[in-house]
C-alpha positions in Angstrom: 0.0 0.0 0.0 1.5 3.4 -1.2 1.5 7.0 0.2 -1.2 7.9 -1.6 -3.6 5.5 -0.8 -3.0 5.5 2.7 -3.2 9.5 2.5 -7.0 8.7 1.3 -7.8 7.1 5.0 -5.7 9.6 7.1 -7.4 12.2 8.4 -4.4 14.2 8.3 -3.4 13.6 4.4 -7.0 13.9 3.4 -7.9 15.0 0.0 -4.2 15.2 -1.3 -3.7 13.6 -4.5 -0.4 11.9 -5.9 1.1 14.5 -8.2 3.9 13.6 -10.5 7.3 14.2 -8.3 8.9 17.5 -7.5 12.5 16.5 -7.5 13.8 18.4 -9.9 11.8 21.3 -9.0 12.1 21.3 -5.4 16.1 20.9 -5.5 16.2 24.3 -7.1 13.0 26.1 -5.2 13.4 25.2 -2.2 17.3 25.6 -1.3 18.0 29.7 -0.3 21.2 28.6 1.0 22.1 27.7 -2.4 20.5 30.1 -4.1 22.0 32.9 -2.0 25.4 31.4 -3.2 24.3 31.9 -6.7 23.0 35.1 -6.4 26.0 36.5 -4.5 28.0 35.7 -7.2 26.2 37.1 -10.3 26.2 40.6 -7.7 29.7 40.8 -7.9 30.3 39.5 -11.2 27.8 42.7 -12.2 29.9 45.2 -10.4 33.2 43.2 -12.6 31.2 43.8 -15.6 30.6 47.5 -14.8 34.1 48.1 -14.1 35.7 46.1 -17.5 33.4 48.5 -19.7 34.8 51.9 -17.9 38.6 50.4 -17.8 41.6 50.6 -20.0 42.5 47.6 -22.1 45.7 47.1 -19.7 42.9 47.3 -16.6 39.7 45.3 -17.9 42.1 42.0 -18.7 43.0 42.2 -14.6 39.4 42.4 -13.9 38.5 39.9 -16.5 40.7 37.2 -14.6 39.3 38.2 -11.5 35.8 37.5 -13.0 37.4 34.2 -13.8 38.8 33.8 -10.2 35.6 33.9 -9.3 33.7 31.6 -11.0 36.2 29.3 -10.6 35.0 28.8 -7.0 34.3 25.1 -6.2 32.8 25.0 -2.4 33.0 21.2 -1.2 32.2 19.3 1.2 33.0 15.7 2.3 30.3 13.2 3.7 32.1 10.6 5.8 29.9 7.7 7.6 29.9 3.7 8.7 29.4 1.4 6.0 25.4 1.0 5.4 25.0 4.1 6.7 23.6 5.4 3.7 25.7 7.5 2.4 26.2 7.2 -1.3 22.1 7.0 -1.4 22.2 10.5 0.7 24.6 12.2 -2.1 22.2 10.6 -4.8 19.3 12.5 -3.5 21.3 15.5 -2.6 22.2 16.1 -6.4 18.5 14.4 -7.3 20.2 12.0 -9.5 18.8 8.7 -8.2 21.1 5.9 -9.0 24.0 7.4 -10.2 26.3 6.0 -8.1 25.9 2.4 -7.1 25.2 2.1 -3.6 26.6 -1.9 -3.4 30.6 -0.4 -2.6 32.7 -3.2 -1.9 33.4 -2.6 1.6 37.6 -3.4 0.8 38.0 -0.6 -1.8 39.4 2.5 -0.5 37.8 4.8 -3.3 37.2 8.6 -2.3 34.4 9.5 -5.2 34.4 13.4 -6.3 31.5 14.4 -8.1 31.8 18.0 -9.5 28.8 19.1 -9.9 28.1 22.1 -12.7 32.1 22.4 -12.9 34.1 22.0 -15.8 36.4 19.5 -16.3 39.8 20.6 -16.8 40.4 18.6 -19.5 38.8 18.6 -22.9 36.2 15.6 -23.1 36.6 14.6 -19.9 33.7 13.5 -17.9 35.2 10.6 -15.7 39.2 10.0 -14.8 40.2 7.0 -12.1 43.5 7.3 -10.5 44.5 4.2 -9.7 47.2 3.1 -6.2 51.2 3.5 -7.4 53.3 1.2 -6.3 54.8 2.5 -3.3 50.9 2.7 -1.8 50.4 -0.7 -3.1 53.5 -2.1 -1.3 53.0 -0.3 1.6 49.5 -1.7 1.9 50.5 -5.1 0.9 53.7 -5.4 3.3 51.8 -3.8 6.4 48.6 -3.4 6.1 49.1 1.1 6.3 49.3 2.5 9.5 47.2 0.3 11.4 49.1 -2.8 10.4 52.6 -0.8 12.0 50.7 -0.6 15.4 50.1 -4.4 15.4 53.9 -5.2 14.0 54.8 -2.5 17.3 52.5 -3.9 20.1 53.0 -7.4 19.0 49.4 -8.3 18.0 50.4 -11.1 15.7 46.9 -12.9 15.4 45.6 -9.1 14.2 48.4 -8.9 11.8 48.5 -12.4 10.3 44.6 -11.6 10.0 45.0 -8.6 8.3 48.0 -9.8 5.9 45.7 -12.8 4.9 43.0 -9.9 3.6 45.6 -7.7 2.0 47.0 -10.8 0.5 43.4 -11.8 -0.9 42.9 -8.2 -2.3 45.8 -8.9 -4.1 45.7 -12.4 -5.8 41.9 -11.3 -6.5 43.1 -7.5 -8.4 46.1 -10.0 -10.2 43.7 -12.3 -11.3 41.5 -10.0 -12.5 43.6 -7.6 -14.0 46.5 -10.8 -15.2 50.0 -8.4 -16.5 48.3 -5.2 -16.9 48.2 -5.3 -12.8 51.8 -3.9 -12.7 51.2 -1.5 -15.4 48.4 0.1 -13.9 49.8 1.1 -11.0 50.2 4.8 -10.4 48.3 5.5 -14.1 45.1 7.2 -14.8 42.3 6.0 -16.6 39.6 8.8 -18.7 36.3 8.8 -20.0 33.8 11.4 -22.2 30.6 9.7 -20.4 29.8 8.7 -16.9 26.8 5.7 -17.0 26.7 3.0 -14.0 28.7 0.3 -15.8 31.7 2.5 -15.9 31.0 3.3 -12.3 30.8 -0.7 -11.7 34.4 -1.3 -13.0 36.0 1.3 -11.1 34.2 1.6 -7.3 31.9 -1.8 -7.0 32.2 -4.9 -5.9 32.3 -7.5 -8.8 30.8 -10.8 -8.9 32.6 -12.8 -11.3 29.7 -15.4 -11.6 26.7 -13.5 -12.2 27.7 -10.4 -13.5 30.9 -11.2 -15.8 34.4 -10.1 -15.5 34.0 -6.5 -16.0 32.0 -6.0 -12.5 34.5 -4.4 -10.3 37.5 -4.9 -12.6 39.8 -2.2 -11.5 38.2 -1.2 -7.8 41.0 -2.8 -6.0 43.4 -0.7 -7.0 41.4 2.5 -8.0 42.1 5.3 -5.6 39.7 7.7 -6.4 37.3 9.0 -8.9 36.5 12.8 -10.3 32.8 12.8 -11.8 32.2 16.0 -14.1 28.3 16.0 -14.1 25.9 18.9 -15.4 23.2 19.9 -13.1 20.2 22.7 -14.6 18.1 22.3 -11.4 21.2 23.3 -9.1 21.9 26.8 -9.2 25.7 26.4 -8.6 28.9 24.8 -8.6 30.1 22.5 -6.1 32.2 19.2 -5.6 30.4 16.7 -3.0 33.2 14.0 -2.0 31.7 10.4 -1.0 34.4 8.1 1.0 34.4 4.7 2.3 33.0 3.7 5.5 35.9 4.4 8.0 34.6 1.3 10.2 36.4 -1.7 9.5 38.7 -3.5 11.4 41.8 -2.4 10.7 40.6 1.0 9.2 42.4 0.4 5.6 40.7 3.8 5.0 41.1 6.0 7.7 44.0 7.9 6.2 42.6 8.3 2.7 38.9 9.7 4.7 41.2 12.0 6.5 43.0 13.4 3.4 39.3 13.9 2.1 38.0 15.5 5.2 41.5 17.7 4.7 40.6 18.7 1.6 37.0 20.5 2.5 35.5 23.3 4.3 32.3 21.5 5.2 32.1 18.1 6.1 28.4 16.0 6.7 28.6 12.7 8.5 26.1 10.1 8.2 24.7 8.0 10.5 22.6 5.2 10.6 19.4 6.1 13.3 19.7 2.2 13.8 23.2 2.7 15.7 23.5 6.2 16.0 27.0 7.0 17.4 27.7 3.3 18.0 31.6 2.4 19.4 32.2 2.2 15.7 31.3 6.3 15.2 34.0 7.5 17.4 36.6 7.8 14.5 34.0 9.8 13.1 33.7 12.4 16.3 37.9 12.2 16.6 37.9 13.6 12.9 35.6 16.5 13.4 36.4 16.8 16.6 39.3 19.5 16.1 36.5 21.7 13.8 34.5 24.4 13.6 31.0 23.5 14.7 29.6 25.7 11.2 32.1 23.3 9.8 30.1 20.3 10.0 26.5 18.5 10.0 25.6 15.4 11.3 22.9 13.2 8.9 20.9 10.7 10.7 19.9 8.7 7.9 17.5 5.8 7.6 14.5 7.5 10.0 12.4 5.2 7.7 13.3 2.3 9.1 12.1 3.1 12.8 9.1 2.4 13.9 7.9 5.6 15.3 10.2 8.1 14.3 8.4 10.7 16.0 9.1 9.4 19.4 12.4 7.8 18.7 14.4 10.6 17.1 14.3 12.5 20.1 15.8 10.0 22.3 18.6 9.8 19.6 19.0 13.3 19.7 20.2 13.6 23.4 21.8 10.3 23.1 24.0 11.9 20.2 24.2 15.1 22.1 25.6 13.3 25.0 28.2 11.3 23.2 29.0 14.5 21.1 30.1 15.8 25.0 31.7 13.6 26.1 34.2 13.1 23.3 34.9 16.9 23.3 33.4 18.2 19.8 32.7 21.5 18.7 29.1 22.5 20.3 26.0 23.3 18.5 26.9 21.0 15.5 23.5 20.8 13.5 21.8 17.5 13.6 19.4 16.5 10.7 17.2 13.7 10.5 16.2 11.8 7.6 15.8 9.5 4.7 17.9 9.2 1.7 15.1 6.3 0.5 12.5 9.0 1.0 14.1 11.1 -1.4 15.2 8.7 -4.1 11.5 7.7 -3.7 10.4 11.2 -4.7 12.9 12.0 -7.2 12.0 8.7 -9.1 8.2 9.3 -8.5 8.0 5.9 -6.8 6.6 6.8 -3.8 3.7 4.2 -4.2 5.5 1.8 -4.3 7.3 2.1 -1.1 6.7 -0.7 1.6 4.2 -0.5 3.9 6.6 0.0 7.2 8.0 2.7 5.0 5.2 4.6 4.6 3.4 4.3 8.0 6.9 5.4 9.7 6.6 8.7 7.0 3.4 9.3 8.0 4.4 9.2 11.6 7.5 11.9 10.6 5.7 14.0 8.8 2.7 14.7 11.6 5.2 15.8 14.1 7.9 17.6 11.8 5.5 19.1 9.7 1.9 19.4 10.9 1.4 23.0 10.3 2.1 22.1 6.5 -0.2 18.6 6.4 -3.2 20.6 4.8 -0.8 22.8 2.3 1.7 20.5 0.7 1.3 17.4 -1.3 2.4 13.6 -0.8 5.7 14.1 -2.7 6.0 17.7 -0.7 5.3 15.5 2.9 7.7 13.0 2.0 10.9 14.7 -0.1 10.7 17.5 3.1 10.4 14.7 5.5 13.6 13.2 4.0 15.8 16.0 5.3 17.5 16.7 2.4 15.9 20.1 1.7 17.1 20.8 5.2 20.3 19.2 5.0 21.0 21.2 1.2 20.4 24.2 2.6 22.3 24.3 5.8 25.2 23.3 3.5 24.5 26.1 1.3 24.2 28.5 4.2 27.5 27.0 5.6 29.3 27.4 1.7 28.2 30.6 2.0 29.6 31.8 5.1 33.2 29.8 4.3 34.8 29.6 1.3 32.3 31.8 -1.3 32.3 34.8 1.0 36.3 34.6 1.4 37.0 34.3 -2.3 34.8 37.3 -2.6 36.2 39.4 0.0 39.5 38.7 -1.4 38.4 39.2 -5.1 37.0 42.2 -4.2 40.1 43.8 -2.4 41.7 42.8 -5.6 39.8 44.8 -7.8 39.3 47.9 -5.4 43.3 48.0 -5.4 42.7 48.5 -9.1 39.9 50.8 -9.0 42.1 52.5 -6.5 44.9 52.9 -8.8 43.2 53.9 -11.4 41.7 56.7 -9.9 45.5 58.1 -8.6 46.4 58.4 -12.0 43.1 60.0 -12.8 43.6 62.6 -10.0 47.6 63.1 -10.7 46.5 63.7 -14.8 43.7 66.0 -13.7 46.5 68.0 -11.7 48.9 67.7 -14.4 46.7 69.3 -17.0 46.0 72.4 -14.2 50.2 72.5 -13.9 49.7 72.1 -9.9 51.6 68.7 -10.0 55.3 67.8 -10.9 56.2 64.4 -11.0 58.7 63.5 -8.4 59.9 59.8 -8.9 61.3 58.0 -12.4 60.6 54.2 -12.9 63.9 53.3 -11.2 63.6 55.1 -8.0 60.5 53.6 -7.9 61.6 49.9 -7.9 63.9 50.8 -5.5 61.6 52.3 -3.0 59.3 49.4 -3.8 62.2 46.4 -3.0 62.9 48.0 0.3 59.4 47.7 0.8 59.4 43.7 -0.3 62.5 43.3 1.6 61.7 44.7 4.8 57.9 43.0 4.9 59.3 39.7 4.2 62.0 39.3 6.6 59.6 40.8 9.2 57.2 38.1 8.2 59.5 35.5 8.6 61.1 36.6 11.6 58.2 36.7 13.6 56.8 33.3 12.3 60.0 31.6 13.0 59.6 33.0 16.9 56.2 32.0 17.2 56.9 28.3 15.6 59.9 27.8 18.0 57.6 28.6 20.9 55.0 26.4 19.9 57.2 23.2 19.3 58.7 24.0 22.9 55.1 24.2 24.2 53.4 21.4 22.8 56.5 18.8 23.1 56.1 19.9 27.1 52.6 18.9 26.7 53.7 15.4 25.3 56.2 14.5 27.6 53.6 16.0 30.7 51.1 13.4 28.8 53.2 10.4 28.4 54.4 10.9 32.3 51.0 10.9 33.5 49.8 8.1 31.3 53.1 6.0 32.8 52.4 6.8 36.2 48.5 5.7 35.9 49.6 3.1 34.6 51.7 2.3 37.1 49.6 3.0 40.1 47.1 0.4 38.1 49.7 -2.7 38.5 50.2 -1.5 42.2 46.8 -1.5 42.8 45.0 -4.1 40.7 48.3 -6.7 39.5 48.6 -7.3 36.2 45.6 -9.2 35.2 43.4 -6.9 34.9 43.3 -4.7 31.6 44.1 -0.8 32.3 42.5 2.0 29.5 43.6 5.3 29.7 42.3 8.2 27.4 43.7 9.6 25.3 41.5 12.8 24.7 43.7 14.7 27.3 46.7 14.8 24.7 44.4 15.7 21.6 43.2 18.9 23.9 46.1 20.0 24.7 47.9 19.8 21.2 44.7 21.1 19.9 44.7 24.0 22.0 48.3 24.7 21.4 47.8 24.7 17.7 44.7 26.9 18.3 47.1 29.7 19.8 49.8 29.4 17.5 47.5 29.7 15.0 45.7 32.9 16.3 49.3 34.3 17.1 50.7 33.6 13.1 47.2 35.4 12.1 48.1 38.3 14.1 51.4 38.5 12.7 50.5 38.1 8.9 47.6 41.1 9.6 49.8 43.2 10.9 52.5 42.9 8.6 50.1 43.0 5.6 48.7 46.4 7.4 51.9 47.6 7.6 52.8 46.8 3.9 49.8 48.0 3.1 50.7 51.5 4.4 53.9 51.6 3.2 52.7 51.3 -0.3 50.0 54.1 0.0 52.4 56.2 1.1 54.7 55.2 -2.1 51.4 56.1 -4.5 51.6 59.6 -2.2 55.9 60.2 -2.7 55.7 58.7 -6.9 52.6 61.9 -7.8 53.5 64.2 -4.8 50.1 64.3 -4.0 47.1 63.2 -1.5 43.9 61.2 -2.5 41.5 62.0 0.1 40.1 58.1 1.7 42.7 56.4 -0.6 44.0 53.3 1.1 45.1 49.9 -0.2 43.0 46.9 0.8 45.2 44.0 2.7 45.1 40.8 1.0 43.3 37.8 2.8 45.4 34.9 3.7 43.8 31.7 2.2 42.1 29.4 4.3 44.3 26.4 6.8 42.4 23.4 7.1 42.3 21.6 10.6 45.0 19.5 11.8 42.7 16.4 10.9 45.2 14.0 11.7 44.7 14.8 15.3 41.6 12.7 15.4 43.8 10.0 13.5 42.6 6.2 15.4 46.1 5.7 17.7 46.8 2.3 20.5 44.7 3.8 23.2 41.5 4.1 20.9 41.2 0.4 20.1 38.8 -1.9 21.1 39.6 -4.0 24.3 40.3 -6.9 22.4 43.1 -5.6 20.8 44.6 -3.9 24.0 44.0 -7.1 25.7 46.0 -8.9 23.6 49.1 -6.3 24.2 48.3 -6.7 28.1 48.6 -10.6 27.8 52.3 -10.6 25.9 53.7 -8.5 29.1 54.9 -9.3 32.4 56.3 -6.8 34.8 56.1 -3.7 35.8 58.9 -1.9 33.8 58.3 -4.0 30.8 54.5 -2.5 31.3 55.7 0.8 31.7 58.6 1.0 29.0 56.3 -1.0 26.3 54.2 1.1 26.9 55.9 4.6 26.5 57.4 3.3 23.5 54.3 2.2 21.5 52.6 5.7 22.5 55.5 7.3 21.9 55.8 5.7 18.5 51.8 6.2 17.8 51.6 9.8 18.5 55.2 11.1 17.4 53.4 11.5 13.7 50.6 13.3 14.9 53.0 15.8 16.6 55.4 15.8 13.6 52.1 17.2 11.2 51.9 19.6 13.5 55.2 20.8 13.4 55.8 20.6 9.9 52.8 20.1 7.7 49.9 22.3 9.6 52.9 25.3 10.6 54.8 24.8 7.4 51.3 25.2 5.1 50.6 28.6 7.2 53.9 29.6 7.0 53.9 29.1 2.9 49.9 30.4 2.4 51.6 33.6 4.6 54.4 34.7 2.6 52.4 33.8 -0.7 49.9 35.5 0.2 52.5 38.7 0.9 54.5 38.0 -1.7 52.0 38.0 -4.3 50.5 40.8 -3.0 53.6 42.7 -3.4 53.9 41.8 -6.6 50.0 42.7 -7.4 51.3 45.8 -5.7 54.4 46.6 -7.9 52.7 46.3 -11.6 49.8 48.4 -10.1 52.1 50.9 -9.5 54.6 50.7 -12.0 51.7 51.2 -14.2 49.7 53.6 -13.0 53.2 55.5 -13.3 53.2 54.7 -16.6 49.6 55.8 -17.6 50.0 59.1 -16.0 52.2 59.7 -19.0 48.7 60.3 -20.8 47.6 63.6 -20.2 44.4 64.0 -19.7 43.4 64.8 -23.5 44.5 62.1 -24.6 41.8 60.5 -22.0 39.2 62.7 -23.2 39.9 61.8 -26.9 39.9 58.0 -25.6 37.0 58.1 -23.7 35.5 61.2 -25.1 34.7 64.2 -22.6 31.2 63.3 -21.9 32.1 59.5 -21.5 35.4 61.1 -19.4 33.5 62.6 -16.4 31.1 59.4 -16.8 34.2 56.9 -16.0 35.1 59.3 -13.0 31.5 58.7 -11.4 31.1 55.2 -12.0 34.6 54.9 -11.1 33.6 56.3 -7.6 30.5 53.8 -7.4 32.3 51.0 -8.5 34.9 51.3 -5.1 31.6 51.8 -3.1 30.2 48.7 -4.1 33.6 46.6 -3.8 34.1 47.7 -0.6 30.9 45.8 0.6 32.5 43.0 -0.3 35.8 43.3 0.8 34.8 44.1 4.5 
């Protein structure tokens, strides 16, 4: 029994008739978060537009690649979740493509899936490209199973390890005798296609079953690493890349690394889970990842509502039990918590929802009377059920989120671009205006210029880097205090344990104390090298308005030069990366059972932590400080550089007195450019605040 026939008995649903579905419609309607991006962007590209037409040839080609810069934006986000939790069916019915990607992922294949959605691909004819494992990955996965096969080999777990080379060893001899002497070749190649269909998709991310569905099933998902999907959208009103990953709950977490470089890689990140085991043991890699960002950073899916009974009732019981496990393991507050159905919403968007089961139907019924009674007499079966789903919710607080992130900081910093320009260009407007009345004479050649300007460059970067360098030494001091304070306090529980309780029974000790305090170390280092890039970037900033002041001898009343924006650090991810004291007790039981003795307890046990967490520190150190450090001085140095041709040339234009502009521009169309010129910066500077 369907939707719509139950809706003829229910009271509630009464009088509604079936209508053919509103996917396609409703995924562009009914998403402002979304839209808002959209509309944002045509805004600005508007004020772009008005500039180019009022510019010189030199000044509209700079404006022209900002306008490029822009639409070049790409917001993404990552959705990360157990295996079954729904989650390729979730990014089906986010992009209302139901069925796109197969939802049978063979739960060995460590396949990160971009689909870039309204983007163009950067190559010609190129809708689909696999990248497949190279052979250093390979080996390293086949000789110890990544990094969670070196914490066996270290703790001694041999029955783990043996387990987990027999698997890896499988994976293997299945890819070889699938793939026969190409398997060598492929490694560390690429594989591109002009069309994307579901067979295509089969042979690269699926599982394949030799004996019912031939050989081509799942041919190259062993070794495929991950997949970029170009796919045109009309009924979404932007561009965007949504990144699917692997289930991150298997037992030796093949793909915890590859999920965290995903996670890495965008500003928003949704995790799925399953209302069936909502934050189950199996989640809390999940909460370690996200656990070290932003809480406008992140929503958390509860998929497969349609499955409970009496969702009504139920979904607030999972709500404070997620709330309380969300507290408990330390994660951002006020993290947004949706509930819904990806089945719903596929149902919708394939106009099947007739046909779904009876369970099904009553439990949607059940949603939709407490979520949405106020709209039970105004909206339709199809508008009940595809709301009830969550995705309309879910689509929009990502848009909101995209928004907020990385759209509104490539405008800001877009606009400061082109209000530099606009900037400049009206200098050399106001120094040819005083030229032609003979109340100016030009004070500075081209040489003493780029001389003035490399004391400048020198001066900002070596400040720049002097101050970075003294913050970085202070925070490697800092947090390797914090690790040694950890791994003493860990030792000494330890110890007290044996004295207390002998050695047969298991000890656990937490780790979460030595995530907070690296976490909140980074936190201030990170705050501290902001502070240091503004104000050298202010300073530079000064400096070089000052120079446009000395080079025409003259003042432009509110003239100032917009700082740059320093690009975006992701979160030190790896932070939440699974280490020894995270394991399940069967694994730390069987490290407890190969020791005897107090100091072999104690040192065993320093070293393994010691040897777990030394990487975590290391990214820290190196990759999270060093990608700062570089974003920083490219940021400055390109800035400097935007700087120098800005005024180099507006020292050259000068040269063109002010009838020659009139001629160019014509007088009328002259006094035009100088008050568009003036509305122009107004509007820019709206977006560059």
């Amino acid at each position: 029994m369907g939707l719509g026939a139950v809706a003829e008995n229910e009271d509630a649903l009464d009088g509604m008739a079936v209508q053919a579905p509103e996917g396609a419609v409703a995924l562009k309607r009914n998403f402002p978060g979304l839209t808002r991006i959209a509309d944002a962007i045509k805004q600005f590209e508007d004020v772009l537009r008005d500039f180019v037409t009022m510019a010189d040839p030199d000044t509209a080609k700079k404006v022209t690649r900002i306008m490029s810069q822009v639409r070049e934006v790409e917001p993404s986000v990552t959705v990360i979740g157990q295996i079954k939790a729904g989650k390729t069916s979730l990014l089906n019915a986010m992009i209302g493509a139901p069925g796109l990607l197969p939802t049978d992922v063979n739960p060995w294949t460590s396949v990160v899936t971009s689909l870039h959605i309204n983007t163009p691909s950067p190559e010609l004819n190129v809708r689909a490209k696999f990248k497949f494992f190279d052979n250093a990955e390979w080996e390293k996965l086949v000789s110890n199973g990544g990094r969670i096969g070196q914490l066996a080999a270290r703790a001694g777990a041999d029955e783990e390890l043996e387990k987990l080379r027999l698997q890896v060893v499988a994976m293997r001899e299945k890819a070889q005798a699938r793939l026969g002497r190409k398997f060598e070749m492929l490694l560390g190649t690429e594989h591109r296609y002009g069309a994307v269909d579901d067979a295509l998709l089969r042979r690269y991310v699926c599982v394949g079953d030799e004996d019912t569905e031939g050989a081509e099933a799942g041919r190259f998902t062993d070794i495929t690493k991950s997949a970029d999907l170009y796919i045109d959208r009309e009924d979404f009103p932007i561009q965007m890349c949504i990144r699917d990953t692997p289930g991150v709950n298997d037992t030796f977490m093949m793909r915890e690394q590859i999920t965290i470089n995903a996670v890495r890689d965008s500003r928003s990140c949704i995790v799925v889970l399953s209302a069936h085991q909502a934050l189950t043991t199996m989640d809390m890699a999940l909460i370690r990842l996200i656990a070290h960002r932003q809480s406008r950073e992140i929503i958390i899916f509860v998929n497969r509502i349609d499955e409970l009974p009496d969702p009504a009732n139920q979904v607030p019981e999972i709500h404070r039990s997620i709330l309380e496990t969300l507290e408990k393991n330390n994660a951002p507050p006020d993290i947004d918590i949706i509930y819904g159905s990806a089945h719903w919403a596929n149902a919708v968007l394939e106009g099947k929802i007739d046909e779904m089961t009876d369970d099904s139907t009553d439990s949607a019924i059940n949603w939709t009377r407490a979520a949405f009674a106020d709209k039970m007499s105004e909206w339709t079966a199809e508008q009940l059920v595809w709301h009830a789903s969550g995705v309309p919710a879910l689509l929009d607080a990502l848009g909101q989120r995209m928004y907020e992130g990385p759209v509104r900081e490539a405008l800001q910093k877009s606009s400061r671009q082109a209000l530099n320009l606009a900037q400049s260009l009206d200098v050399v407007d106001q120094v040819r205006i005083l030229e032609s009345d003979g109340q100016l004479n030009r004070t500075m050649t081209p040489q003493q210029l780029d001389a003035e300007l490399r004391k400048i460059e020198q001066a900002a970067i070596e400040k720049l880097t002097h101050l970075t360098n003294n913050v970085c030494k202070d925070f490697t001091n800092r947090i390797d205090q914090s690790y040694e304070r950890f791994l003493d306090r860990a030792t000494n529980s330890l110890i007290e344990h044996l004295q207390t309780n002998g050695e047969d029974a298991t000890w656990h000790y937490s780790p979460l104390g030595l995530r907070m305090l690296l976490s909140s170390s980074y936190q201030v280092v990170l705050k501290k090298m902001h502070a240091i890039a503004a104000e050298v970037n202010n300073e530079t900033a000064v400096q070089i308005a000052d120079l446009y002041g000395k080079t025409f001898s003259i003042t432009v009343e509110g003239f100032k030069i917009e700082t740059p924006v320093v690009s975006y650090i992701p979160p030190p991810i790896n932070l939440g990366q699974t280490i020894a004291l995270d394991l399940q007790i069967g694994w730390w039981k069987g490290w407890w059972q190969r020791r005897r003795g107090y100091k072999a307890f104690a040192q065993d046990f320093n070293k393994l932590i010691r040897a777990e967490t030394d990487p975590i520190i290391n990214d820290l150190k190196t990759i999270q400080i060093g990608l700062f450090r570089e974003r920083t001085q490219t940021t400055l140095r390109d800035f400097l550089q935007e700087q120098r041709e800005l005024l180099m040339s507006a020292l050259a234009s000068s040269e063109i007195s002010i009838e020659e502009m009139k001629e160019l521009f014509g007088v009328n169309a002259w006094e035009d450019r100088q008050e568009c010129l003036a509305s122009i910066m107004d509007e820019l500077a709206i977006y560059a605040e």
